[in-house]
Structures are given as C-alpha cells and as structure tokens.
N, C-alpha and C positions, 0 to 999 in steps of 0.2 A: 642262263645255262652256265652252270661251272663246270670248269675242266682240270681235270686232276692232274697232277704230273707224278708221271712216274720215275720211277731209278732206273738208267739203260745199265742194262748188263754187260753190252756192246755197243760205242758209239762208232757207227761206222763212217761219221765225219772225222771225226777226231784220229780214228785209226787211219785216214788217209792221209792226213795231215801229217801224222809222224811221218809213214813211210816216204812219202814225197819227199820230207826234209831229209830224213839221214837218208836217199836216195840225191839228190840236190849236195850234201855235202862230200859223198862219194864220188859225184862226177864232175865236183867243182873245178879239179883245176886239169882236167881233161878238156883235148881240144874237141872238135863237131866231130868227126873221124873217130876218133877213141870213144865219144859216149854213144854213137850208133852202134859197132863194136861193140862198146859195154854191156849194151842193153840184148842186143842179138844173140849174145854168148850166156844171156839168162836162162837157168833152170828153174825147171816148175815144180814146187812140191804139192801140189793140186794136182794129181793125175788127170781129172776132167781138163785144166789149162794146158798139161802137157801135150793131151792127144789134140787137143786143139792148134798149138801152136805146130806141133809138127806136120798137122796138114795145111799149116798156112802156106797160099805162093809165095809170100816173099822169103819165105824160111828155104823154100824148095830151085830159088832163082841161084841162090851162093853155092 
C-alpha cells in the first residue's frame, strides 16, 4: 500500500511551535507573577475563544 504525501497548506504543528516560542521569548525575563498576569490580561481575536474565556471562573474569580 503506498501512501502519498501531500503539501499542508496549514501545519498546525509547526504553527504551534512558533507561537509557543515568540510566546516563551515574551515572557522570558518575567517573573511567575508577571506571566500569570501576562497571560490573564490576553485578548482574543477568535470571537468563539473570547465568549469562552469570558465565561471562564477563573476569569470571573479577579
């Protein structure tokens, strides 16, 4: 059985991989404190992630 490969148009590994890093170098030289902060004070250009995160509890504890 051969199997073809194809060209991704999107590798959705790959695209994780970026953002983790320049994610990773943005909060590098921030302490625990400042990247919890970092990350909680994210907005979402996904409207679907928006209405999600803002019905998270931990969103609604602060």
């Amino acid at each position: 059985m051969s199997r073809e490969t194809k060209k991704k148009k999107f590798d959705c590994v790959q695209y994780t991989r970026e953002v983790r890093t320049q994610l990773q170098k943005e909060t590098a030289h921030m302490i625990a404190e400042e990247r919890v902060a970092f990350y909680r004070n994210q907005t979402y250009a996904n409207p679907v992630l928006a209405r999600l995160a803002a019905m998270s509890p931990q969103r609604k504890e602060r």
